[in-house]
BAKE-212887 format. One record per residue (C-alpha): residue in one letter; x, y, z; residue number from 0. Coordinates in steps of 0.001 Angstrom, whole numbers, always signed. Layout:
N
A/X/Y/Z/NUM
...
//
This chain:
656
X/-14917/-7034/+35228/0
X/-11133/-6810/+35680/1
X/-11205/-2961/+36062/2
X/-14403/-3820/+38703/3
X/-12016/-6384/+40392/4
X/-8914/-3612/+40807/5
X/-11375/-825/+41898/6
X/-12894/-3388/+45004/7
X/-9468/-4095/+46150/8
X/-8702/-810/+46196/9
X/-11627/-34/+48517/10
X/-10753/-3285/+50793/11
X/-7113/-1847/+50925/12
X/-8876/+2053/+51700/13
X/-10464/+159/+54447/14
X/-7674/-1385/+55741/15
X/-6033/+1918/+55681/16
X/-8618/+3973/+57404/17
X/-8072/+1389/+60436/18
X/-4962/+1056/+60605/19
X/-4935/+5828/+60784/20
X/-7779/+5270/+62814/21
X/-5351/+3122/+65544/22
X/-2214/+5280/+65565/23
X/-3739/+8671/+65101/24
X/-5465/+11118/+67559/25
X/-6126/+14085/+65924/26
X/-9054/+13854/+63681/27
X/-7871/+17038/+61178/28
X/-5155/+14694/+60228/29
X/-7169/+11754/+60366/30
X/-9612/+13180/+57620/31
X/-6673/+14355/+55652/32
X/-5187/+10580/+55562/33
X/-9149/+9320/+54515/34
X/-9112/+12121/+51769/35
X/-5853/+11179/+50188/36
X/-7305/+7547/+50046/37
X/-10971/+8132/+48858/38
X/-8929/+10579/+46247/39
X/-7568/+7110/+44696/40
X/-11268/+4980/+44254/41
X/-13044/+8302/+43017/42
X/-13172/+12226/+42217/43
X/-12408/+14021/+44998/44
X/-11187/+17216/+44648/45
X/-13961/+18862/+46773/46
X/-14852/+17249/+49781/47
X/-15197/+17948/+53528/48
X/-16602/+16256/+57071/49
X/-18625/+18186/+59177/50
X/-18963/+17142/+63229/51
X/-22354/+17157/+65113/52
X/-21912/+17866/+68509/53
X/-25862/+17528/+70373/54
X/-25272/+19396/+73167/55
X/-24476/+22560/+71366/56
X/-26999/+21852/+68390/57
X/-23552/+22717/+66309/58
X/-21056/+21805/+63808/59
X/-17543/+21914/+62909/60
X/-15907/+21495/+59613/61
X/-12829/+19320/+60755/62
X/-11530/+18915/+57057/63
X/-12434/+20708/+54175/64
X/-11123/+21079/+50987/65
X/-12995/+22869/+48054/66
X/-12129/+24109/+44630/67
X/-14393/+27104/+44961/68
X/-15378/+27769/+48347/69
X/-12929/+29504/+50858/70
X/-11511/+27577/+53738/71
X/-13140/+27400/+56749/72
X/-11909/+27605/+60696/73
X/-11702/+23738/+61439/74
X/-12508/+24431/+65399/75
X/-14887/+27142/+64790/76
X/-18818/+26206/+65529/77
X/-21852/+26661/+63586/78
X/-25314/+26337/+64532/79
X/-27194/+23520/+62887/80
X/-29529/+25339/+60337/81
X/-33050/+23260/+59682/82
X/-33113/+20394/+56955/83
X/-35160/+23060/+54981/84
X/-31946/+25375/+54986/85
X/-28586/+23335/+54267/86
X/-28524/+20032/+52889/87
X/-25198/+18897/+55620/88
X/-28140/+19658/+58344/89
X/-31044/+17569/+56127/90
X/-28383/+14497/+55853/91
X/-27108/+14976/+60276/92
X/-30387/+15618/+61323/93
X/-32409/+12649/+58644/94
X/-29141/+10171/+58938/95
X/-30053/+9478/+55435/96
X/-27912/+10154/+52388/97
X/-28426/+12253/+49717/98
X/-27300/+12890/+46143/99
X/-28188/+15954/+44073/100
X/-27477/+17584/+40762/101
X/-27438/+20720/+39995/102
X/-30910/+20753/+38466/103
X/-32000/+19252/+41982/104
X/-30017/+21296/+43816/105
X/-31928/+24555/+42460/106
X/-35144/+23119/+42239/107
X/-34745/+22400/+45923/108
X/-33902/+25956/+46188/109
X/-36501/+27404/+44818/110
X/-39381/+24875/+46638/111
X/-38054/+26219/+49814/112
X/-38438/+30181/+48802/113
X/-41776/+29925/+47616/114
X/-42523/+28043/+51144/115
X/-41465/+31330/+52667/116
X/-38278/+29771/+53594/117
X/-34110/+30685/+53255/118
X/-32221/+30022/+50801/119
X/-31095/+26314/+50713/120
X/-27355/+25837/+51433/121
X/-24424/+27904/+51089/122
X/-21553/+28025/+49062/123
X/-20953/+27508/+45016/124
X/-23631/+25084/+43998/125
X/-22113/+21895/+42493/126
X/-22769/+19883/+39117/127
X/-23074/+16447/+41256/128
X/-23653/+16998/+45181/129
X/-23480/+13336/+47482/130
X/-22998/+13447/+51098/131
X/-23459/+10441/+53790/132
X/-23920/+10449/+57578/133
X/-21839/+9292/+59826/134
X/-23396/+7272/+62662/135
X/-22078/+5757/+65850/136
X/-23327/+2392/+67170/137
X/-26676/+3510/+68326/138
X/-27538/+5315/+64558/139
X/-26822/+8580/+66489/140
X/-25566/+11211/+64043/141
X/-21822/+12159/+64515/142
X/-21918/+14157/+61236/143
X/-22114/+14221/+57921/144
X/-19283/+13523/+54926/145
X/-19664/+15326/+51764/146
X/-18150/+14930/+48052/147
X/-19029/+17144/+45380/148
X/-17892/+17968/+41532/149
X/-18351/+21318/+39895/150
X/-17271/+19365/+36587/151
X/-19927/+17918/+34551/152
X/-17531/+15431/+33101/153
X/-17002/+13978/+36614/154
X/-20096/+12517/+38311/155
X/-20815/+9981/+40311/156
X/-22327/+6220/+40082/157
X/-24777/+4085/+41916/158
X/-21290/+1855/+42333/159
X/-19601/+4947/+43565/160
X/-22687/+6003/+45791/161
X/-22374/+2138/+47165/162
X/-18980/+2544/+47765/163
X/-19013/+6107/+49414/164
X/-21914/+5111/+51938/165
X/-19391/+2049/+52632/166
X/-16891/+4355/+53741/167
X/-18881/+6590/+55036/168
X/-19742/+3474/+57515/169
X/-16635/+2466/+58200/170
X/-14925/+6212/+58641/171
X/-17761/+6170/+61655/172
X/-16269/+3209/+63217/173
X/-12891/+4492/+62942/174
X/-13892/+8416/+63707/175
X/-15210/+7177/+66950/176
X/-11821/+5487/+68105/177
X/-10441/+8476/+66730/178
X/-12618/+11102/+68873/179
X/-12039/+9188/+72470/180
X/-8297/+9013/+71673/181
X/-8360/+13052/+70991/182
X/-10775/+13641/+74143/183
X/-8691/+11730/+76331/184
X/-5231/+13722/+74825/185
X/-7280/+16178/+75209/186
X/-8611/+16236/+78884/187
X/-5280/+15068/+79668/188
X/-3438/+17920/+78449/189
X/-6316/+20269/+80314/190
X/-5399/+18108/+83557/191
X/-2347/+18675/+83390/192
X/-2475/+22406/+82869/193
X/-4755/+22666/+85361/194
X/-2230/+21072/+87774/195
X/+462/+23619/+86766/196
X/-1807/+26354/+87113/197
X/-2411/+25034/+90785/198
X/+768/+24637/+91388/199
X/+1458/+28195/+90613/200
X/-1461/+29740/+92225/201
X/-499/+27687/+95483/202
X/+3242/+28668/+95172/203
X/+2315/+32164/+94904/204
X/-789/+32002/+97338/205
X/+1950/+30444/+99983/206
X/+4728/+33868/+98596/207
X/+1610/+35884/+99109/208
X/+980/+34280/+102975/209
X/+4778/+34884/+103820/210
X/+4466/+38086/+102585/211
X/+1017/+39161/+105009/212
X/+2864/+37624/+107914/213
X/+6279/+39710/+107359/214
X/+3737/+43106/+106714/215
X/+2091/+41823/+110270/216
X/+5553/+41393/+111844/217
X/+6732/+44765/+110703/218
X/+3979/+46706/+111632/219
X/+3374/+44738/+115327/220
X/+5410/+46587/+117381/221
X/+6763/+49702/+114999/222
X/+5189/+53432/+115690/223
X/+4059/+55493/+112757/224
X/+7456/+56895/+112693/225
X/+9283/+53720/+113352/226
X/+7650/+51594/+110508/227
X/+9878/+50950/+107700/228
X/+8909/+51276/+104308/229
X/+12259/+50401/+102647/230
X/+11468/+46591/+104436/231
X/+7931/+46768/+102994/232
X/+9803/+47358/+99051/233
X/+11522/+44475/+99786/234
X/+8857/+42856/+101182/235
X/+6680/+43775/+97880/236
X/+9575/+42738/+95531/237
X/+8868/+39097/+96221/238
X/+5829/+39341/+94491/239
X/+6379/+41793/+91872/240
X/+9843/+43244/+89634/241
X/+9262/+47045/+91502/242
X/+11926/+48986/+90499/243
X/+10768/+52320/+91307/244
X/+8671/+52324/+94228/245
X/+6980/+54782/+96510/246
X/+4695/+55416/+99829/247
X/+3001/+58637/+100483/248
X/+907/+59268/+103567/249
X/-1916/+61654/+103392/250
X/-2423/+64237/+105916/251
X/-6607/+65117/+105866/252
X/-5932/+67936/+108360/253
X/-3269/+69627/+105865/254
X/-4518/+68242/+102524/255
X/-1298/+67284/+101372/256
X/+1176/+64066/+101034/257
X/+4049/+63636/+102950/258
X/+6669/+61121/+101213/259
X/+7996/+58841/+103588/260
X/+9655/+56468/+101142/261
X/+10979/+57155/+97606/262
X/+13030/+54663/+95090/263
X/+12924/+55691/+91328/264
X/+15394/+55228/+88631/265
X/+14609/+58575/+87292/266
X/+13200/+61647/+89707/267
X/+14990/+62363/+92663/268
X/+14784/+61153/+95863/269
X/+11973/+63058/+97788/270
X/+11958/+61727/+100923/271
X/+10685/+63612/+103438/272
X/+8922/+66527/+101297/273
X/+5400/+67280/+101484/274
X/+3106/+68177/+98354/275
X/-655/+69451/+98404/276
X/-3505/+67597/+97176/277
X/-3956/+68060/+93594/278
X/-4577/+66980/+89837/279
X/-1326/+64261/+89984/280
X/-1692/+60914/+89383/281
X/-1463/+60265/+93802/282
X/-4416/+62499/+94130/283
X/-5898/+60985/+91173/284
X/-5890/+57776/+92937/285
X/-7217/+59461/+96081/286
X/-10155/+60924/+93946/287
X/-10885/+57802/+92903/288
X/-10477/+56201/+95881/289
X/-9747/+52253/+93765/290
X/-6437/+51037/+92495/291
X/-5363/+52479/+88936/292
X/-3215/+50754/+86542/293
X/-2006/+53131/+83817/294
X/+109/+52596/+81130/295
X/+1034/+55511/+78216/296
X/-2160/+55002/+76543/297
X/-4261/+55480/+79410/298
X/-1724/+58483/+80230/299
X/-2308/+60240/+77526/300
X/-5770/+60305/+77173/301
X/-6487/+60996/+80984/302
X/-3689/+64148/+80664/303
X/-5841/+65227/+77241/304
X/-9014/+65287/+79589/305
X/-7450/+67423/+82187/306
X/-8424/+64462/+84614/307
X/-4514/+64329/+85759/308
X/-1182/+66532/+85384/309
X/+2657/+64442/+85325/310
X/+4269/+65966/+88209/311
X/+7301/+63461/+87536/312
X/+8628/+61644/+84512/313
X/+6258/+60946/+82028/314
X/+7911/+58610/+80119/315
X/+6586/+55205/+81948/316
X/+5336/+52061/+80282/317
X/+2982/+51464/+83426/318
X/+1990/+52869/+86654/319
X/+208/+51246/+89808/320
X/-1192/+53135/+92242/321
X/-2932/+51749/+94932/322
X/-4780/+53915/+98336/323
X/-4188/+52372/+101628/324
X/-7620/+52241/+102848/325
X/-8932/+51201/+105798/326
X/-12830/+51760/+106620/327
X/-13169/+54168/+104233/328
X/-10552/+56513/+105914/329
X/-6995/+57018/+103304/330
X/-4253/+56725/+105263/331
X/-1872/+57163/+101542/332
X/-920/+55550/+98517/333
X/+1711/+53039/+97663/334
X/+2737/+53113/+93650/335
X/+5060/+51280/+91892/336
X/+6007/+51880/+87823/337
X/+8372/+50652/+85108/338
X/+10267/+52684/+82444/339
X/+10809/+49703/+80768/340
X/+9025/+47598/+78210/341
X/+10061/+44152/+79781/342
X/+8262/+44890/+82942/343
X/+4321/+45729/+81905/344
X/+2211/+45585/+85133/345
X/-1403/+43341/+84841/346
X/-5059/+43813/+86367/347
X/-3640/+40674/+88493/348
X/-635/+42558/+89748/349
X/-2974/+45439/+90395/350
X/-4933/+43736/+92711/351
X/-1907/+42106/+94325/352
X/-829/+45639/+94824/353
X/-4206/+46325/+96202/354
X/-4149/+43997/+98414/355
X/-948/+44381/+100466/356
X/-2056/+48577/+99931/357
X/-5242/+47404/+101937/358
X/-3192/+45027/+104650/359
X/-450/+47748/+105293/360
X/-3415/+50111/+105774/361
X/-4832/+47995/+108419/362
X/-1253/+47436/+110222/363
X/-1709/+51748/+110050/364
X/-4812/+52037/+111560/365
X/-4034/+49745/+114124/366
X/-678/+51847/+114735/367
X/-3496/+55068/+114863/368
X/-5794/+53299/+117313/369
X/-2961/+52207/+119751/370
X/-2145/+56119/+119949/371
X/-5703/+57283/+120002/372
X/-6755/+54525/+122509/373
X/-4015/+55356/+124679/374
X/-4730/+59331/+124804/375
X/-8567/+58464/+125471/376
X/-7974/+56236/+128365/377
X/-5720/+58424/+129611/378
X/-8620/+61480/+129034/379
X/-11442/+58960/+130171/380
X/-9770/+58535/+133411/381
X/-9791/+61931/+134705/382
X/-13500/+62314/+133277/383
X/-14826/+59146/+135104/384
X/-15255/+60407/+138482/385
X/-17180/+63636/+137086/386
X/-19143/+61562/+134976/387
X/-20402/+59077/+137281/388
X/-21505/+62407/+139644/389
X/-23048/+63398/+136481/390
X/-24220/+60054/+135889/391
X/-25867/+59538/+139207/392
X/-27610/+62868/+139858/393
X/-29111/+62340/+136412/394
X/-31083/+58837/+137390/395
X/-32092/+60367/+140407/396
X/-33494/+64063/+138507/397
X/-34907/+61201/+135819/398
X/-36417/+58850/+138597/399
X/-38377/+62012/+140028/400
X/-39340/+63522/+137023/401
X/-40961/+60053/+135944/402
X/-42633/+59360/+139274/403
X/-44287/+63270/+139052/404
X/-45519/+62441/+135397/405
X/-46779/+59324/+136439/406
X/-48715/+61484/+139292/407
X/-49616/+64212/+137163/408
X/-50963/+61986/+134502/409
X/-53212/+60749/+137205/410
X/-54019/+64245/+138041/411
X/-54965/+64723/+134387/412
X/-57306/+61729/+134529/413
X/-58966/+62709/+137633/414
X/-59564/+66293/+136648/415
X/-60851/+65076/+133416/416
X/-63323/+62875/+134398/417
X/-64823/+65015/+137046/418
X/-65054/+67407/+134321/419
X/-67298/+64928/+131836/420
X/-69132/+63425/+134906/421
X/-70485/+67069/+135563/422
X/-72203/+67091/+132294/423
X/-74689/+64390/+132883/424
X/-75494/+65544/+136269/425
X/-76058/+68277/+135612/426
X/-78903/+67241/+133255/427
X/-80171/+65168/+135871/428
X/-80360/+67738/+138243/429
X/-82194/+70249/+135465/430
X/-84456/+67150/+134349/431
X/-84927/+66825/+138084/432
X/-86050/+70469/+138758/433
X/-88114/+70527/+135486/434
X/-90427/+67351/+137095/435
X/-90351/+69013/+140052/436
X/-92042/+72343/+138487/437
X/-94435/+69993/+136314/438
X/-95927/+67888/+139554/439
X/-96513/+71192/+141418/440
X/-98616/+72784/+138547/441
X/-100416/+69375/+137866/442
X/-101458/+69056/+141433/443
X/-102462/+72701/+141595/444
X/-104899/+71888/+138871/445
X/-105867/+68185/+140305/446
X/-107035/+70643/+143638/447
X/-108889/+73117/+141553/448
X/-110479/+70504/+139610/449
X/-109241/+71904/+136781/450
X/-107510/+68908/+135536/451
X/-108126/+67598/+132286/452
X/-107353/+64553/+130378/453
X/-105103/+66508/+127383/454
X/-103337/+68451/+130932/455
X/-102454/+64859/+132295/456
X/-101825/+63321/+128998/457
X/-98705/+66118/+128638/458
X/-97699/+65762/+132044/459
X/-97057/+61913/+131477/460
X/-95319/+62622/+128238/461
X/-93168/+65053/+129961/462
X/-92218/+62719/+133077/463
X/-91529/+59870/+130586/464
X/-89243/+62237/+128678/465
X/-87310/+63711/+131748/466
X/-87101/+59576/+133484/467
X/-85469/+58656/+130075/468
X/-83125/+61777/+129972/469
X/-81980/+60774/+133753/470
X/-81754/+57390/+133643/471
X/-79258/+57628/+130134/472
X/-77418/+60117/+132095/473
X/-76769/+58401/+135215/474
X/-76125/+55025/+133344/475
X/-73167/+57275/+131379/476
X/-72016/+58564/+134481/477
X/-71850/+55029/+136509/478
X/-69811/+53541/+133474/479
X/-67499/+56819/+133567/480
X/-67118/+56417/+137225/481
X/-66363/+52569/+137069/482
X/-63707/+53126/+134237/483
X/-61896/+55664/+136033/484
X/-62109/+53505/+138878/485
X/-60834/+50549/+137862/486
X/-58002/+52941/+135450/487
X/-56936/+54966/+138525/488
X/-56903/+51734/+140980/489
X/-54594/+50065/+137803/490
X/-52446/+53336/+137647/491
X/-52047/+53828/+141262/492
X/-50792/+50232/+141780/493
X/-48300/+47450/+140799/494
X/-50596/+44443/+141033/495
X/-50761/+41514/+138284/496
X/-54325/+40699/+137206/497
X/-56451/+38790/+134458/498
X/-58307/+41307/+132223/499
X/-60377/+41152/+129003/500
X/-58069/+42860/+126497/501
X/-60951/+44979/+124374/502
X/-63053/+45768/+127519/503
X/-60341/+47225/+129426/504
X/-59149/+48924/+126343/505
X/-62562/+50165/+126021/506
X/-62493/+51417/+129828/507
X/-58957/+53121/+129344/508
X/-60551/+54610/+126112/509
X/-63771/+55893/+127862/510
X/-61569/+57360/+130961/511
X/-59779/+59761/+128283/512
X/-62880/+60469/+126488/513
X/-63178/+64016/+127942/514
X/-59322/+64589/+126568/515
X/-60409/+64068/+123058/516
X/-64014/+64840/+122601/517
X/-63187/+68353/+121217/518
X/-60277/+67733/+119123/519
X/-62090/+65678/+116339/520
X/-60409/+62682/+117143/521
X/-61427/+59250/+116308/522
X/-60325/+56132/+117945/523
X/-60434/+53038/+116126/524
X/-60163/+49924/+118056/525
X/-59308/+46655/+116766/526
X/-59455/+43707/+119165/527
X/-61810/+40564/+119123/528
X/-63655/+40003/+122106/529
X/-62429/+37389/+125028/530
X/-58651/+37901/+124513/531
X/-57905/+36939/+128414/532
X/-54416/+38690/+129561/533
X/-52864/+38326/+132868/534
X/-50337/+40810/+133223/535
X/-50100/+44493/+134112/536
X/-53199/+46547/+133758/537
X/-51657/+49553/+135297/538
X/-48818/+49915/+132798/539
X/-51062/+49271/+129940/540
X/-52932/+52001/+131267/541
X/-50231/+54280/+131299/542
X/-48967/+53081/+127822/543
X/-52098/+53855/+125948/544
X/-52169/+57211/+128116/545
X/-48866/+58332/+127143/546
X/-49300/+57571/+123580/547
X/-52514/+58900/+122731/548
X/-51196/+62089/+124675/549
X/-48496/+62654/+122638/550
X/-50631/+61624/+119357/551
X/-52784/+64785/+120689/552
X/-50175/+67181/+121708/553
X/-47927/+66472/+119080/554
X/-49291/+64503/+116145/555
X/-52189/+66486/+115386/556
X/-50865/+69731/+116127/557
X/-52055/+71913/+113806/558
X/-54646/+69771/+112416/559
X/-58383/+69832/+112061/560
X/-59236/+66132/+112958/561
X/-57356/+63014/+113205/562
X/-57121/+59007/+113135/563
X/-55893/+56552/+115749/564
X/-55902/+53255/+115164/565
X/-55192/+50487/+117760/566
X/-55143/+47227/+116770/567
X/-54500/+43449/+119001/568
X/-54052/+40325/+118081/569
X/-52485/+37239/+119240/570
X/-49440/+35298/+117787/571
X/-47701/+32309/+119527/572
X/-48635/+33744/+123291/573
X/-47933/+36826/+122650/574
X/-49911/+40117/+122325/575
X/-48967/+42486/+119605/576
X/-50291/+45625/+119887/577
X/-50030/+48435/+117216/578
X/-50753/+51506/+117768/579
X/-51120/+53836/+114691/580
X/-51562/+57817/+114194/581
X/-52199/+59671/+110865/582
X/-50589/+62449/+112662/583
X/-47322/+64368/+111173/584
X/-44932/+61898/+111646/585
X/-41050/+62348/+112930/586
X/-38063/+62473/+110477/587
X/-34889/+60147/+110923/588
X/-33121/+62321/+113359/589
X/-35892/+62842/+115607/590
X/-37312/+59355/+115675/591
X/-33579/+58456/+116844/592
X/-33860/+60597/+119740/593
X/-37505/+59242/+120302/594
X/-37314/+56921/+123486/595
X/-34628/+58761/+125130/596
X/-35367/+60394/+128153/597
X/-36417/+64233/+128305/598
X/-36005/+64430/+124473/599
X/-39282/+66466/+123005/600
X/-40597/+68321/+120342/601
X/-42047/+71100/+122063/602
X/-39195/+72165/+124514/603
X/-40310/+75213/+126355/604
X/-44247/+74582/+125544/605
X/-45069/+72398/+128666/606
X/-43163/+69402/+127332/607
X/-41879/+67014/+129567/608
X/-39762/+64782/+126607/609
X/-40620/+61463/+129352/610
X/-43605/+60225/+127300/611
X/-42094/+57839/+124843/612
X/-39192/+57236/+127883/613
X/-42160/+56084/+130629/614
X/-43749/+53743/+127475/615
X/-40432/+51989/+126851/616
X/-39738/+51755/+130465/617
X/-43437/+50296/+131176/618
X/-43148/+47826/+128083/619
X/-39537/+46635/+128599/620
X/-40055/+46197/+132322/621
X/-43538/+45844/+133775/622
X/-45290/+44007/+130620/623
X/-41559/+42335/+129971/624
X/-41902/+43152/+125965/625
X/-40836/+45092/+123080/626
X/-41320/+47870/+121316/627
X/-40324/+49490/+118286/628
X/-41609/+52866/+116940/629
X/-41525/+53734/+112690/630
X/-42542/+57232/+111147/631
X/-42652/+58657/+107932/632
X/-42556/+62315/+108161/633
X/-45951/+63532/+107053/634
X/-47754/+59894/+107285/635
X/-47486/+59555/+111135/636
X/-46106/+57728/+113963/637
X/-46534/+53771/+114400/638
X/-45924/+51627/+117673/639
X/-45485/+47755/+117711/640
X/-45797/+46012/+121457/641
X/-45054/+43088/+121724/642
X/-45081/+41196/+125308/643
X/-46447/+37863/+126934/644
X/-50234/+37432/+127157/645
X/-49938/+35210/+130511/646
X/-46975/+36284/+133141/647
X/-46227/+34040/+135896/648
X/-45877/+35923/+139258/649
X/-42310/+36971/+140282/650
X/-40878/+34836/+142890/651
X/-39418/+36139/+145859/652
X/-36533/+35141/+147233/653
X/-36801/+32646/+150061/654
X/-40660/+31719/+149512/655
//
């Protein structure tokens, strides 16, 4: 009883003692340390470790860990929480129940999980007497899981001590939990304040970095090319970074070569003013690669062993910048800057610093270049003006006459090729005409001889019904061919607004071209829904679909055997988009370019005009007030999209 009595005072002073760590200490390494040491002097503990759940991550960490047998372990390092069927620390976390083990158990445990198909259960030396505890905060979440084990069969452990470790266990919760929020707050306030400096540092050298932009602006602002100083820009440089040795060489495209204009090394010679060709040194190298390189004797070595670069200078640096002043893709030269000594090693960072006063000294370069190349052009523009406004103005008046006679030819066209198709069907009139004719005079020849007999009249009423039907079809064809190219040529020939069915006038336009494509083995496909009402300009529609069918024909299918157009309306939002499709041969990306512009064709010097696609664009930017785009794939054909208003108001005339 007396040696009972000792061994719970003990425990009530190990208690005491874990709180009174617990208050003054924030890192939980040495807090576990300070619980060891104490547990160590109610019980055998020479192998014992806590392990720390953290539920985001799904993960542990062995904070403290001390084992006979097993090697240490990384006390910030994570681990993924196996399964309870895997490691017994995961069974206790993940359970919050204890659990004590011998060896026996421990195996037999083992080998229940194999034959399950499972892993092995635990890791490490397997003990003589396992116990381990979890460690709960105030809502019975696990925190982790605290572990004692003996690999001496001489020392095992109680129910008293098992009652006496879970009491610890429960109060080492309390205490870890004090413990944790002390070391996260130390913790986020040591981050805070490192992220302050850090701040502070990238806003002191963002603000070096501003002066410096503003004194590369100044210099270059009023300088020449000849007049800009790049001994100012080294100095200039040197506030951001220890340069040493520092050089700018301007490339010349026209010569291939570098000209030095600057030149500071604590080696080579000063080699201002030379010129050297473009070649395999480490400036071209840069050129070739057309980025910022950072190179130390490494890199040197190997890129020399691959015949990328040759040393043209000394070639015993510790590390080389190089960085091409580019601007819009154009080099304008390369600024580099290298150390000979170990104390001064250049970063990625400094690289890109490099590269990014390389790129603002380019653009102070290129504005230098433009001043002088703006100021020759205006000077060459100005005695080109007056001959190009000459130029200019005999041009729109050779364009304006050239579109008014294809507007009148087109016309032409229409006129000659509907008289053409309206001859066919009169002209079987006329012969069905003629034949009747023949066939009355013979039956009343026979009617006056009394010859006439019923099979005699019989024919000659099969023969009148059969010539009546082939004239009336004919002359109904010919009426609807005359009142389409009526109403087409009327549309054509004037500038008046009107309200017109969308599919029937298409239809009429379609019909007034039919004698262009009847022997071509063409086929229209039209794609409109009936009762589409647009008021706007018949007359350019006319000559849209004109124009583009036209050049579908002449150029399309050129050279092939039959061919599909598709036109297709439909409304969206008050507007009519018309497509207008051809399974022709298409136009590749330089000619579709070149497509609206005026007098630009295909078949120069084979009756082409090149004002087809120019009058369309014209007709739909101006008279229908839309858009239109073109797209072709070469071998797939050409596409148009129109787009303009369904219902324009009239214009209004000044003073009405």
């Amino acid at each position: 009883m007396e040696a009972r009595l000792e061994r719970l005072e003990a425990v009530q002073s190990m208690v005491l003692e874990i709180s009174q760590i617990s208050a003054s200490s924030s890192d939980v390494t040495g807090f576990l340390r300070a619980v060891h040491q104490a547990l160590g002097r109610i019980m055998y503990a020479a192998n014992f470790y806590v392990a720390l759940y953290d539920k985001q991550q799904h993960a542990i960490r062995y904070a403290y860990r001390v084992d006979e047998i097993d090697a240490p372990m990384d006390p910030a390092a994570w681990f993924v929480l196996a399964t309870p069927d895997q490691s017994p620390t995961a069974w206790i976390i993940l359970n919050r129940k204890p659990l004590l083990m011998t060896a026996e158990e421990d195996a037999a445990r083992e080998s229940a999980v194999i034959a399950a198909g499972g892993e092995a259960w635990g890791s490490g030396a397997r003990a003589e007497h396992w116990m381990g505890c979890p460690l709960l905060d105030q809502q019975k979440q696990p925190l982790g899981a605290m572990v004692i084990q003996s690999y001496d069969v001489s020392h095992t452990y109680s129910e008293e001590d098992q009652a006496l470790f879970a009491l610890i266990a429960n109060h080492i919760s309390t205490s870890l939990q004090a413990v944790q929020s002390l070391d996260r707050l130390e913790q986020a306030v040591a981050d805070r304040t490192a992220l302050l400096e850090h701040e502070v540092k990238e806003r002191r050298r963002a603000e070096t970095l501003q002066r410096v932009l503003y004194e590369i602006a100044e210099l270059s602002i009023t300088a020449t090319e000849t007049e800009l100083k790049f001994s100012r820009l080294h100095d200039i440089v040197s506030q951001l970074l220890q340069v040493p040795n520092f050089m700018v060489a301007l490339y010349l495209p026209e010569e291939d070569e570098f000209s030095i204009q600057y030149m500071r090394d604590e080696k080579d010679a000063d080699l201002r003013g030379q010129r050297f060709p473009m070649g395999a040194g480490m400036t071209s190298y840069v050129v070739h690669q057309r980025r910022a390189q950072l190179i130390d004797q490494q890199r040197l070595q190997k890129l020399v062993s691959d015949g990328e670069i040759q040393v043209l200078g000394s070639s015993d640096l510790v590390s080389w910048m190089g960085a091409p002043m580019l601007d819009d893709d154009y080099i304008h030269g390369v600024i580099i800057v290298q150390s000979y000594k170990a104390d001064i090693i250049y970063s990625e960072a400094d690289l890109d610093l490099l590269a990014f006063v390389a790129n603002h000294v380019a653009s102070a370069l290129a504005r230098i270049k433009a001043d002088s190349e703006i100021h020759d052009a205006y000077t060459r523009l100005a005695l080109q003006n007056e001959t190009l406004n000459h130029t200019l103005a005999a041009l729109q008046t050779a364009q304006s006459e050239l579109i008014s006679q294809e507007k009148q030819a087109s016309l032409g066209r229409l006129v000659a090729g509907v008289a053409h198709e309206i001859n066919t069907p009169v002209g079987i009139c006329v012969t069905a005409t003629s034949h009747m004719v023949e066939e009355l005079a013979l039956i009343r020849k026979d009617f006056e001889a009394s010859h006439l007999s019923k099979d005699g009249l019989q024919q000659f009423f099969d023969i009148m019904d059969q010539s009546l039907r082939i004239m009336t079809s004919n002359c109904q064809r010919s009426a609807a061919l005359i009142r389409s190219f009526k109403q087409v040529a009327v549309d054509q020939s004037s500038e008046s607004m009107r309200e017109f069915d969308m599919r029937a006038y298409l239809e009429e336009i379609l019909l007034s071209l039919h004698p262009k494509i009847k022997n071509k083995n063409i086929t229209v496909k039209l794609e409109c829904e009936p009762g589409v009402l647009v008021k706007n300009y018949p007359g350019a529609l006319s000559q849209i679909i004109t124009n583009m069918l036209m050049n579908s024909i002449h150029h399309g299918f050129d050279g092939r055997e039959q061919g599909l157009v598709t036109i297709r309306v439909q409304l969206a939002q008050e507007q009519v988009e018309l497509e207008f499709a051809d399974d022709g041969i298409g136009m590749d990306d330089s000619a579709m370019k070149k497509l609206f512009e005026p007098f630009f064709t295909t078949k120069r010097g084979q009756g082409g005009s090149g004002l087809g696609a120019h009058i369309v664009y014209n007709l739909v930017t101006g008279a229908l007030h839309g858009t239109v785009r073109a797209t072709s794939v070469l071998g797939e054909g050409l596409r148009y999209q129109l787009r303009f208003p369904q219902r324009r108001s009239l214009p209004v005339r000044e003073g009405a």
